[in-house]
C-alpha positions, 0 to 999 in steps of 0.5 A: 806506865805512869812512871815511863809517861812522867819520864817522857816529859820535858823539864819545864812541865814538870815544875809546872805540873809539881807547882800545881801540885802544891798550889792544890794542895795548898787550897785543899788543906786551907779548905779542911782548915776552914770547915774544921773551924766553922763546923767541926772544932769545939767551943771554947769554954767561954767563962774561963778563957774570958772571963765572967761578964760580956757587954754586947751592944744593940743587943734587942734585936737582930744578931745583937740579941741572937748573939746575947742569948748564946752568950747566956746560954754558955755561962755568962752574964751579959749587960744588955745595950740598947736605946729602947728601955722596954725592948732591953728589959723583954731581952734580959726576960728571954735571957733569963726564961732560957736559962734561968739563974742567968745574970743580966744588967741592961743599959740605956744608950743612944750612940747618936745622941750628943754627948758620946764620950760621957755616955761612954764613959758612964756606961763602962763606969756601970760596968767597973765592978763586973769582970768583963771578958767579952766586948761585942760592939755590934750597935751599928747604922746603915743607910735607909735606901741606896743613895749617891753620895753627894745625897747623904744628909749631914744627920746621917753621915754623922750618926753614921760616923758615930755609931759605926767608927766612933762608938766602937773605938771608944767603947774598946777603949774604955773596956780594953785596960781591964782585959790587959790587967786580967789578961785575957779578953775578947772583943768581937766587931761586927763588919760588913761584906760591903768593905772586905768581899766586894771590891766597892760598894756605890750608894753606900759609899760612907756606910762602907768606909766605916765599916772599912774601918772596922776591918782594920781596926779590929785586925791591927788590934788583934796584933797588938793584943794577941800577946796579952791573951786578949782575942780580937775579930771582926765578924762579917 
């Protein structure tokens, strides 16, 4: 019967009906592909696909510290980044109390203070001797309260700039040559909603450019890396 009703049809609304066919189809295994992933596929043994040592910044509190502690608990050392001394050391105290034997270091910076590229560098000169596999920039700054552009004080737009754009792009170069020479390496971006799901962001609107730079950043580095066995992601 389903068969003599299909016959009955006209040429046209077959195509359409086959085209929509596909299309759900499509959508459907694009569905599974995503809920295998987010759900269901297994974790990759971090140590020995990356390496040894992750660097997670604006790692007391937050995602940051969250994302530190998993860190731990898969096998690796973490060097803990932050500007508060006394919220680092409780930090690499639950690191080590979680899983105890855990290797931890923890640096001192503050991305908007003057002197960015030397603190920079001293940090990954502090790092030089680790092998590090994993780089997780996630230190970043966002505005206090909403507010028009055209109210965002220079101080904020600033550090704004270089917490969010700066510091990122610097720190991914000091660390990136050691992945390419050990050829293998992660680097892990945190992003925002504000500059890939919605289409703007009003009162927000540098937060959200730099965090557009981000996306980007990370996506064109992924293509320039991923043959060299080094994974790059912006998480949002």
């Amino acid at each position: 019967m389903a068969f003599a009703i299909l016959a009955q049809q006209p040429a046209w609304a077959l195509a359409l009906a086959a085209v929509g066919l596909i299309v759900a189809t499509r959508a459907a295994v694009l569905l599974a592909l995503w809920f295998y992933a987010a759900f269901l596929r297994p974790g990759k043994p971090l140590r020995a696909r990356y390496g040894a040592w992750a660097v997670v910044t604006g790692a007391t509190d937050g995602i940051g510290r969250a994302i530190a502690l998993e860190l731990a608990a898969a096998g690796l050392g973490v060097v803990l980044v932050g500007r508060n001394p006394d919220k680092l050391a409780k930090v690499a105290a639950e690191v080590r109390a979680r899983r105890p034997g855990a290797e931890t270091r923890t640096f001192v910076i503050d991305f908007a203070a003057d002197g960015l590229a030397e603190n920079v560098a001293a940090l990954a000169e502090s790092v030089r001797d680790l092998d590090v596999g994993v780089l997780v920039n996630n230190a970043g700054l966002c505005y206090p309260y909403a507010r028009y552009f055209h109210e965002v004080d220079e101080k904020l737009a600033r550090d704004l700039i270089a917490l969010n754009v700066e510091q990122v792009t610097r720190l991914t170069h000091a660390l990136m040559p050691g992945m390419v020479r050990r050829k293998r390496g992660a680097v892990v971006n945190i992003g925002s909603g504000a500059a890939t799901i919605l289409p703007s962001d009003p009162l927000y609107t540098v937060y959200a450019a730099t965090k557009a730079y981000v996306d980007q950043f990370s996506r064109s580095l992924y293509v320039e890396y991923k043959n060299m066995g080094i994974d790059v992601q912006c998480q949002v």
